[in-house]
C-alpha positions, 0 to 999 in steps of 0.5 A: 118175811113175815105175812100180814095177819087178817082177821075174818069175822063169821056172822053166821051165829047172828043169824042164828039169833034171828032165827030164833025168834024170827023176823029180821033182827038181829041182821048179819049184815049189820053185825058185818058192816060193825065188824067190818068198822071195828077193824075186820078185814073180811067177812065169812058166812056158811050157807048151809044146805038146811039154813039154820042161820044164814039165809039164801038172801043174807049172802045176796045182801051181804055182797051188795052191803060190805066194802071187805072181801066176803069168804062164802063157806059151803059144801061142795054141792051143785045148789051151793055152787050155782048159789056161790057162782050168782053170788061171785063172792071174794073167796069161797071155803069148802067145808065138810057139813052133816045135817046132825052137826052144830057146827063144822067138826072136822077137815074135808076129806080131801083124799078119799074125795079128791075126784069129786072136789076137783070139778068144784075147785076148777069150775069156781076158780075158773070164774075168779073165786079164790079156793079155801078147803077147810082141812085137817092139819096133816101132810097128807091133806095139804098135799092133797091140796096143793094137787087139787089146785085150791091156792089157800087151806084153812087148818081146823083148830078146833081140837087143840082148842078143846083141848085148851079148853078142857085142860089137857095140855098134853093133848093141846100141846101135840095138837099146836105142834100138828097145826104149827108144822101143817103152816110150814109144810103147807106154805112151804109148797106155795099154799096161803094158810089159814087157821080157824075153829074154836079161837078165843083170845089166847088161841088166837094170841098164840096162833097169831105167833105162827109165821105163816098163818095169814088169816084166821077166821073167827065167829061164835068165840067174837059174837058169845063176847059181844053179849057182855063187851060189844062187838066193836070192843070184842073185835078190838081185843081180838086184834090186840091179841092178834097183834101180841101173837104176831108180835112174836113170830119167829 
């Protein structure tokens, strides 16, 4: 049977307007209170350790603000884990996270990690959070998963993305085969799977068609269009094309 499909809107690059200039516009937390009135079904923000854009008290406002579940992307570091215990958001989603990145490139190292991620995963599952781990879409990371007890993945699209975007569809098409077999290996050992990075319109459309994708997570594609849509219009055809994609699910 087929699972619902979700989507989670990141704010996080409406922060990153704000901090441009300073002061306190554009505000995330009204960006997330219209996505969340245009059809979200949660909302995610990344913490990260320089504050590039969300700031320690967006995350507290963000709790106190929204009626949908908040997903607290992070690295898997003690501030950021007493930040997301006194927060005790929905979920939080350890994500990989360098200084020198724009943005998140590439899946954790679960393996090679798998000793210092274990005590990060216990403790914030221990005090209810649900545990995504941003991840590669290989066998070997969802295994890793499955053994380091995170009960959710979120497989990176973004290098089937770029593909996409660069107009290789040789490359794009080896990368979708990667995420579509990643979904049915990964759900197939119990794991809830996610997709996110670099979805637009017709990624989403096509990853939507994935069975066992439950929810994918989408921001600076959604906040780019707002500029020239609105973010309710650009929220709306995303759920249109995501609706489409599952439309077709086999």
């Amino acid at each position: 049977m087929t699972s619902p499909l979700r989507l989670g809107v990141n704010v996080d690059h409406v922060a990153t307007v704000r901090n441009a200039r300073g002061g306190p516009r554009p505000d995330p937390v009204r960006a997330a209170l219209a996505a969340i009135e245009a059809g979200a079904d949660g909302i995610t923000a990344h913490l990260r350790e320089d504050r590039r854009h969300i700031h320690d008290d967006d995350m507290a406002r963000l709790k106190a603000a929204i009626s949908k579940p908040l997903n607290f992307e992070m690295a898997a570091t003690e501030q950021m884990l007493d930040i997301a215990l006194a927060t005790a958001p929905h979920a939080v989603c350890l994500v990989p996270e360098k200084r020198t990145e724009r943005t998140t490139e590439g899946g954790l190292d679960v393996i090679g990690q798998y000793d210092y991620l274990l005590p990060y995963v216990d403790q914030l599952s221990r005090e209810g959070v649900r545990v995504s781990l941003f991840i590669e879409p290989s066998r070997e990371a969802l295994d890793a998963a499955v053994s380091i007890k995170a009960p959710v993945v979120e497989l990176h699209t973004g290098a089937w993305c770029h593909a996409v975007e660069v107009g290789d569809p040789g490359r794009a098409e080896a990368e979708f085969a990667r995420i579509a077999a990643a979904a049915a290996y990964g759900a197939g050992r119990g794991l809830e799977i996610h997709a996110g990075h670099g979805l637009d319109y017709d990624t989403a459309r096509r990853v939507s068609a994935l069975p066992q994708v439950a929810e994918l997570n989408i921001g600076h594609f959604l906040i780019g269009e707002a500029i020239f849509v609105g973010l309710a219009e650009a929220i709306s055809r995303m759920r249109r094309a995501m609706e489409e994609g599952r439309a077709q699910a086999f």
